[in-house]
C-alpha positions as CSV (number, residue, x, y, z in Angstrom):
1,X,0.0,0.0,0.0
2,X,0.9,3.5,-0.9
3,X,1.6,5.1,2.7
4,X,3.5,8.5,2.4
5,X,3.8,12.3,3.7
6,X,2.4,15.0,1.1
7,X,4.4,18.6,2.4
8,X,1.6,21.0,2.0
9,X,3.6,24.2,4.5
10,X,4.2,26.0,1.7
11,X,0.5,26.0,0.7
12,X,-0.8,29.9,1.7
13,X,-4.4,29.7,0.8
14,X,-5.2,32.4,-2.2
15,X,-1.6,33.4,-2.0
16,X,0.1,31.1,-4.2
17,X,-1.7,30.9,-7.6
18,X,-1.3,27.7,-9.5
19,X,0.2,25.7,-7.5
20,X,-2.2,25.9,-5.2
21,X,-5.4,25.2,-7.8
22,X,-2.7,22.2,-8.9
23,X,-2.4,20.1,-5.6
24,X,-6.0,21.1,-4.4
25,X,-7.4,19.4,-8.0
26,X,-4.3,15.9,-7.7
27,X,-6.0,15.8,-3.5
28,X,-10.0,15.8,-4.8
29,X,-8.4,13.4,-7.3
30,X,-6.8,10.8,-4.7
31,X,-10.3,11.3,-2.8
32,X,-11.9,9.6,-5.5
33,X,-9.0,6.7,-6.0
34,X,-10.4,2.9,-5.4
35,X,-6.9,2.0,-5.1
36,X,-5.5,1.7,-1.4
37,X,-3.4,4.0,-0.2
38,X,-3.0,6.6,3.4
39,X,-1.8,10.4,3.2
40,X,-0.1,12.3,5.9
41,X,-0.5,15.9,4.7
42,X,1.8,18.0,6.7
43,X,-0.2,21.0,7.7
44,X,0.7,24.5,9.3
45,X,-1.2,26.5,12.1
46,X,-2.4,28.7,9.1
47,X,-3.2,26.6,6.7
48,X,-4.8,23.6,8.5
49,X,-8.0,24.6,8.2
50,X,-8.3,25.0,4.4
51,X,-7.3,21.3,4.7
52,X,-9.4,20.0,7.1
53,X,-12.1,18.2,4.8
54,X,-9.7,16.1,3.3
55,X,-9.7,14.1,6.9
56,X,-13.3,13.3,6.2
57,X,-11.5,10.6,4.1
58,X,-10.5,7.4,6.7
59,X,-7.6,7.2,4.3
60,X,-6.2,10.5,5.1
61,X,-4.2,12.2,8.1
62,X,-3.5,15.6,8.9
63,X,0.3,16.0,10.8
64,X,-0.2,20.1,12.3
65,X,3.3,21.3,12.9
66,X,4.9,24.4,14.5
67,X,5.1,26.1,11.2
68,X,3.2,29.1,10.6
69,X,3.6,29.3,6.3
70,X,3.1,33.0,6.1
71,X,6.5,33.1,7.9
72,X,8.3,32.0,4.6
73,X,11.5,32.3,6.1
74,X,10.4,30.0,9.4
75,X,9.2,27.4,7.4
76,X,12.2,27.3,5.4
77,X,14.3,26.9,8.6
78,X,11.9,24.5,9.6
79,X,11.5,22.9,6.8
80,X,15.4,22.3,6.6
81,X,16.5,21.5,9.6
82,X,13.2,19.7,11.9
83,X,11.3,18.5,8.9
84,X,13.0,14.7,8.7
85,X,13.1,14.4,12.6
86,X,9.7,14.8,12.6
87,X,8.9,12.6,9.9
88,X,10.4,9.8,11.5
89,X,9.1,10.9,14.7
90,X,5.6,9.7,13.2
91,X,7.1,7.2,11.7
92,X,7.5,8.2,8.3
93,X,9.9,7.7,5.6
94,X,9.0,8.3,2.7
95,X,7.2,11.9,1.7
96,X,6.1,13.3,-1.7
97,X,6.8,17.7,-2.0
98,X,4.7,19.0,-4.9
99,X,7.2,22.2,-5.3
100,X,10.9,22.1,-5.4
101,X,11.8,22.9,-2.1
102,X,12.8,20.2,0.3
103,X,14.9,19.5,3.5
104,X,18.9,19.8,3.0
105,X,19.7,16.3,3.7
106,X,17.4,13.4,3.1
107,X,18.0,12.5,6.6
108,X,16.5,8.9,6.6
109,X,13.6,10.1,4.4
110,X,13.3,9.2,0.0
111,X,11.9,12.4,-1.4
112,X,10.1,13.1,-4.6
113,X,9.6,16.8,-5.7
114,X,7.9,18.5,-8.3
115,X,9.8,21.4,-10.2
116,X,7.0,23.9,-11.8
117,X,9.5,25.7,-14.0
118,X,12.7,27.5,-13.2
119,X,11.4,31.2,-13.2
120,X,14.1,32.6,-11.0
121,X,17.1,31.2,-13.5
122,X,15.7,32.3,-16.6
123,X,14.1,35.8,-15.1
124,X,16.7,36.8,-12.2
125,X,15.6,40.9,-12.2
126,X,12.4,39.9,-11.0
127,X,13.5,38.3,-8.6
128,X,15.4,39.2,-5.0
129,X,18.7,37.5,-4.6
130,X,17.8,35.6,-1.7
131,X,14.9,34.1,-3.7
132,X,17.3,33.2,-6.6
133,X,19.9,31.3,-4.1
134,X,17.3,29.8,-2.4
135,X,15.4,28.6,-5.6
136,X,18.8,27.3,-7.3
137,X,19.8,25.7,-3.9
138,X,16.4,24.1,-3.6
139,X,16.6,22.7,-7.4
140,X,20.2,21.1,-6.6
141,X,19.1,19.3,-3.8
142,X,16.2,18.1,-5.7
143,X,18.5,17.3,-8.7
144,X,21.3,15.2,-6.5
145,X,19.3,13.8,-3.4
146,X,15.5,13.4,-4.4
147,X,14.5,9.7,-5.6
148,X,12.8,11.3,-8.9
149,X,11.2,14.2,-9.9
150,X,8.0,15.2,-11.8
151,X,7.9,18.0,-14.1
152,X,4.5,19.7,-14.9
153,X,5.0,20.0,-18.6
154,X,7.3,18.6,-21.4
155,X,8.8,22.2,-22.1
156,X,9.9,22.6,-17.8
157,X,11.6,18.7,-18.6
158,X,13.5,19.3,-21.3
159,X,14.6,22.8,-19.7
160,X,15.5,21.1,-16.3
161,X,17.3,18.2,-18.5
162,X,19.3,20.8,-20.3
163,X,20.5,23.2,-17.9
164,X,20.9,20.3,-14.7
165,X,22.1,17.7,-17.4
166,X,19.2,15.4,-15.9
167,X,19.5,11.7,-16.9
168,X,15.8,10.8,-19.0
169,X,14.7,8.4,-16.4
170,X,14.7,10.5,-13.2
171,X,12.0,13.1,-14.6
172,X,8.9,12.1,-15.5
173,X,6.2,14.6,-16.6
174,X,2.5,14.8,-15.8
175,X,0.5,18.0,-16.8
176,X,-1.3,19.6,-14.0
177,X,-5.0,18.2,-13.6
178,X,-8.0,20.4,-14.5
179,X,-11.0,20.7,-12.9
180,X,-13.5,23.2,-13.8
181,X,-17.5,22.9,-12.9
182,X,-19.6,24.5,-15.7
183,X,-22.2,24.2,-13.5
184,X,-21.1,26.2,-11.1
185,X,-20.7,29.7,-12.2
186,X,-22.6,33.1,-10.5
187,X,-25.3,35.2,-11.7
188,X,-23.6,36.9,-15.1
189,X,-26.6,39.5,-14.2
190,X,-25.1,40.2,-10.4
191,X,-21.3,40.4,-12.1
192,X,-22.6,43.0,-14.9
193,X,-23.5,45.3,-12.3
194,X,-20.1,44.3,-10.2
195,X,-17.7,45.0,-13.0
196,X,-20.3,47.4,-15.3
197,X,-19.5,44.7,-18.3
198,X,-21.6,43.1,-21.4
199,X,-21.9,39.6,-22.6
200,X,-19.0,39.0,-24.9
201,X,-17.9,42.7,-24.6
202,X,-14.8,42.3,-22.3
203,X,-11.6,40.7,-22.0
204,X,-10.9,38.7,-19.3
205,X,-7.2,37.2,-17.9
206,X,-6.2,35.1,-14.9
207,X,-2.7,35.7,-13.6
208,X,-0.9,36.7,-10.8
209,X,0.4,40.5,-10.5
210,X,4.1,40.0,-11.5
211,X,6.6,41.1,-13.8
212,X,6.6,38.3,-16.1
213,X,2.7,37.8,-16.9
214,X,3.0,41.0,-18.9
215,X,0.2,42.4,-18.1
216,X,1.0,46.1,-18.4
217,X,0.9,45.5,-21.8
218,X,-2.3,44.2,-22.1
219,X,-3.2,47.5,-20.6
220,X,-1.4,49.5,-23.1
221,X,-3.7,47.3,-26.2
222,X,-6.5,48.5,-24.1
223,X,-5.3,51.9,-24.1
224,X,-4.7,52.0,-28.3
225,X,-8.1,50.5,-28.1
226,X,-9.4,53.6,-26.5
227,X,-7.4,56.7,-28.3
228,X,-7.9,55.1,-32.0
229,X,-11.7,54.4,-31.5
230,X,-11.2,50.7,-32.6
231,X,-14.0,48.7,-33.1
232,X,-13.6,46.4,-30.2
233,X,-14.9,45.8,-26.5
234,X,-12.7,48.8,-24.0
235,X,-13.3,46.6,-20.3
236,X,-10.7,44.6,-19.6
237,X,-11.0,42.5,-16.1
238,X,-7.7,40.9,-14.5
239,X,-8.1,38.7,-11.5
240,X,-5.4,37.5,-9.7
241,X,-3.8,37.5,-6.2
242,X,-1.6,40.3,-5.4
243,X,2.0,41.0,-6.3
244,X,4.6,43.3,-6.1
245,X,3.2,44.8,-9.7
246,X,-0.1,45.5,-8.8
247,X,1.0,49.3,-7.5
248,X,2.7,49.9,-10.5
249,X,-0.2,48.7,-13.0
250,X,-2.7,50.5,-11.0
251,X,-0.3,53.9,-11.5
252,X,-0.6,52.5,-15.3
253,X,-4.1,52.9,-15.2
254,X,-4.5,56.3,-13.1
255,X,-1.8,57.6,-16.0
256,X,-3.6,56.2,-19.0
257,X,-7.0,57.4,-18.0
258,X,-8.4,53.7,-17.9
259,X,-9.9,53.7,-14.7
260,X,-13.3,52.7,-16.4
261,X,-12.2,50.2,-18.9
262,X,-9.4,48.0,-16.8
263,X,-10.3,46.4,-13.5
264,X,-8.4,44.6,-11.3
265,X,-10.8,42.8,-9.5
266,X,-8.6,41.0,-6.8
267,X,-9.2,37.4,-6.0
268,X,-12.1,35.9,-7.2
269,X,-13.9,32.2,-6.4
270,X,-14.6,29.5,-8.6
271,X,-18.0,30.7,-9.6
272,X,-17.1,34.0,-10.6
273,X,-14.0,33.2,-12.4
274,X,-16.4,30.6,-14.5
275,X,-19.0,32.9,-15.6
276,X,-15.9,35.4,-16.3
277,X,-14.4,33.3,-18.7
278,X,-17.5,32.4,-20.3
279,X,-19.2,35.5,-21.1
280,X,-16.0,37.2,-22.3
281,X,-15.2,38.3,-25.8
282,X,-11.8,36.7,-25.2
283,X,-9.4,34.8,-22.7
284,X,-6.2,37.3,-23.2
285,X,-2.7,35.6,-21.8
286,X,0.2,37.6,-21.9
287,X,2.8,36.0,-19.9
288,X,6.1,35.7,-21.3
289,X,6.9,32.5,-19.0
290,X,5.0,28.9,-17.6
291,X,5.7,26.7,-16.6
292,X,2.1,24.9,-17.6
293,X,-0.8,27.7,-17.3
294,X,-3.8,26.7,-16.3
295,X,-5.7,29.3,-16.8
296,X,-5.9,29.4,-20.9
297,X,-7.3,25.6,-20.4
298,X,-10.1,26.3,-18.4
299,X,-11.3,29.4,-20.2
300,X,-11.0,27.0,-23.5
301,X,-13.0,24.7,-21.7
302,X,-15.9,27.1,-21.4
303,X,-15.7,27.3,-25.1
304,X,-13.8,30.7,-24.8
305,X,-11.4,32.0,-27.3
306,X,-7.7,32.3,-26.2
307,X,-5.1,34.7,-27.2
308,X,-2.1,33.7,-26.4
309,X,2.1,34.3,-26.8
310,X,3.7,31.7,-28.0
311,X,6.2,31.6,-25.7
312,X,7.7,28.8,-23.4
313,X,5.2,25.8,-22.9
314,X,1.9,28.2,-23.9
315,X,1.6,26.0,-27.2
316,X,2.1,22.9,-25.7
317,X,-0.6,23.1,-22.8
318,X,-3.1,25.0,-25.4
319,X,-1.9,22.3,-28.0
320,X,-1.3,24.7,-30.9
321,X,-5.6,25.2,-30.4
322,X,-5.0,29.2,-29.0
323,X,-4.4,32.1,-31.2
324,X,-1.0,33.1,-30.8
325,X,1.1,36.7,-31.0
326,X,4.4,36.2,-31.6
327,X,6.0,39.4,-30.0
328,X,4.3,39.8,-26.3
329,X,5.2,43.3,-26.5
330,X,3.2,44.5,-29.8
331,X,0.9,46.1,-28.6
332,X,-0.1,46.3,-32.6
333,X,0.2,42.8,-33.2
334,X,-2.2,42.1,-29.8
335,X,-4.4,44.4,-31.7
336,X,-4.2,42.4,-35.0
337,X,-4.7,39.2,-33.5
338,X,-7.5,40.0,-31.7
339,X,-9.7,41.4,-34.6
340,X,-9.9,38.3,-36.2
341,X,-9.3,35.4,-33.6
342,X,-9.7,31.7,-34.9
343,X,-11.7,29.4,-32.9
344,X,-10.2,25.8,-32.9
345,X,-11.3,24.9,-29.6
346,X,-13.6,21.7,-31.0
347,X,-9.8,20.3,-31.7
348,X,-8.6,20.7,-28.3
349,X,-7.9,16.9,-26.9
350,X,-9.9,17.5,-23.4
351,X,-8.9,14.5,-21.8
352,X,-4.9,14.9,-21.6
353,X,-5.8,17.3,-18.7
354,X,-8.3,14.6,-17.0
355,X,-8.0,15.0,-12.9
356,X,-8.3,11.2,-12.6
357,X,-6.2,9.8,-15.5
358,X,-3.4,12.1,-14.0
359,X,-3.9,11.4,-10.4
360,X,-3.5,7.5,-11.6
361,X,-0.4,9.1,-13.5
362,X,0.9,9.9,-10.1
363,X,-0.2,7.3,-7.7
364,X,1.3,4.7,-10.2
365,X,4.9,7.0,-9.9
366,X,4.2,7.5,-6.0
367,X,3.8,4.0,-5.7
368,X,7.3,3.3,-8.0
369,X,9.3,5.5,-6.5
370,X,7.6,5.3,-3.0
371,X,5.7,2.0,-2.4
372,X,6.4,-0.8,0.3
């Protein structure tokens, strides 16, 4: 039987994008697994209760620990230098770490990691230089002393394999699971009031507020959109947890006069994100760097039209389906592109993104690289 620790204390609920949507999804997934199997999710004092529910389940354990994950730098002490003592403590020894950070010895403990992309080697001015050591630390240790490691797309792979000189057999990838419920979506009545919008006259976009998603451009194509009078919908909605770009892009929009047709509407649940993406005009994604990017998928599987860079593993999640601009800085060619979008979302392959055809991905590595 599969009987391992999943580290969840990096896990800051609404804090950490993705990643957080990812392991949520691959945990309802295991819920629903026939196969036998018991988890011991390490939890912090902040974070426990988002977890809670997933100890309805006889086959899962919660482990609380001292860590409080808001306190980045305590948990990474924590998670160095008391994180295999207390492992073994509870008689564990083997522990799966859906990110890339992980203790600095194994200590008695096999470790498998996941490594979401390497952001902070390929875009170091966005990045402090304590974040950058850590993050190259973190990915050496995972490189040289964790059992095998799962990257979330073939593109993060092949960039891991070519920079680390990875042998083929000790990365595997799995694309993230997606989950969306099209039944679930609020009142698009409610939200036209909320956000003063139209059915299919806005853009909408999903991303954190950071550099690299590129989203002051998008509100420059809004802005051209404006002061040339072009025929297309002037509201553009971005939802997304904070980050250290939001004050700059709202002084973006306080300069540029866009007050009225950019919103940054914070974070937003499931059900609003839903009917978001489905009554929009178009799913804009501007990032210049993923490591997957969820977000395009889900819109696409609302039926929405994305609009896309082509850049890093964009065309590989969106399978070549998305409309692509070639130069994420054009604002012209953002224009261009959106004027006359293709739809090509009836050839989009669904299933490759399955949440239980990837969670049996998993436990069948788990169980490899883990098992009794």
């Amino acid at each position: 039987m599969l009987t391992i620790a999943i580290d969840l204390l990096w896990l800051r609920p609404k804090k950490v994008g993705g990643t957080e949507f990812y392991i949520r999804n691959l945990l309802d997934g295991f819920l629903q697994l026939k196969e036998p199997f018991h988890l011991f999710l390490l939890v912090s004092q902040d974070n426990k209760e988002s977890l809670e529910h997933y100890a309805e389940d006889e086959r899962i354990t919660l482990l609380e620990t001292k860590v409080v994950s808001a306190n980045i730098a305590g948990r990474i002490l924590w998670q160095f230098f008391c994180q295999n003592r207390f492992l073994r403590k509870h008689g564990i020894r083997k522990c799966f770490i859906p990110v890339y950070c992980r203790p600095l010895f194994n200590g008695g403990i096999t470790y498998v990691n996941v490594i979401h992309d390497l952001q902070a080697a390929h875009y170091p001015e966005y990045h402090p230089f304590h974040e950058i050591a850590y993050s190259k630390l973190c990915w050496w240790l995972d490189i040289h002393f964790s059992k095998h490691i799962v990257a979330i797309s073939d593109w993060v792979r092949d960039d891991i394999m070519k920079r680390y000189h990875v042998k083929p057999e000790k990365i595997t990838t799995i694309y993230n699971p997606i989950t969306v419920n099209q039944d679930e979506a609020a009142s698009f009545e409610q939200l036209s009031e909320k956000y003063s919008i139209q059915e299919k006259e806005y853009y909408y976009t999903v991303a954190q507020l950071i550099p690299h998603k590129n989203l002051n451009t998008l509100i420059e194509v809004m802005n051209q959109i404006k002061e040339q009078k072009i025929a297309l919908p002037r509201k553009l909605l971005i939802s997304g947890v904070n980050g250290e770009s939001r004050r700059k892009l709202e002084e973006q929009i306080r300069d540029r006069g866009l007050e009225q047709e950019v919103c940054l509407t914070g974070f937003v649940e499931n059900d609003e994100r839903n009917a978001l993406y489905q009554y929009s005009r178009a799913f804009l994604f501007p990032s210049v760097f993923e490591g997957f990017g969820m977000p395009p998928v889900e819109a696409m599987l609302f039926g929405t039209i994305v609009i896309a860079t082509d850049k890093t593993c964009i065309p590989e999640v969106t399978q070549g389906k998305a409309n692509y601009v070639k130069d994420p800085y054009d604002v012209e060619e953002w224009i261009r592109v959106m004027r006359n979008p293709v739809d090509r979302i009836g050839e989009v392959d669904f299933s490759v993104y399955d949440q239980m055809k990837l969670t049996r991905k998993y436990y069948t590595l788990l169980v490899k690289m883990l098992g009794d």
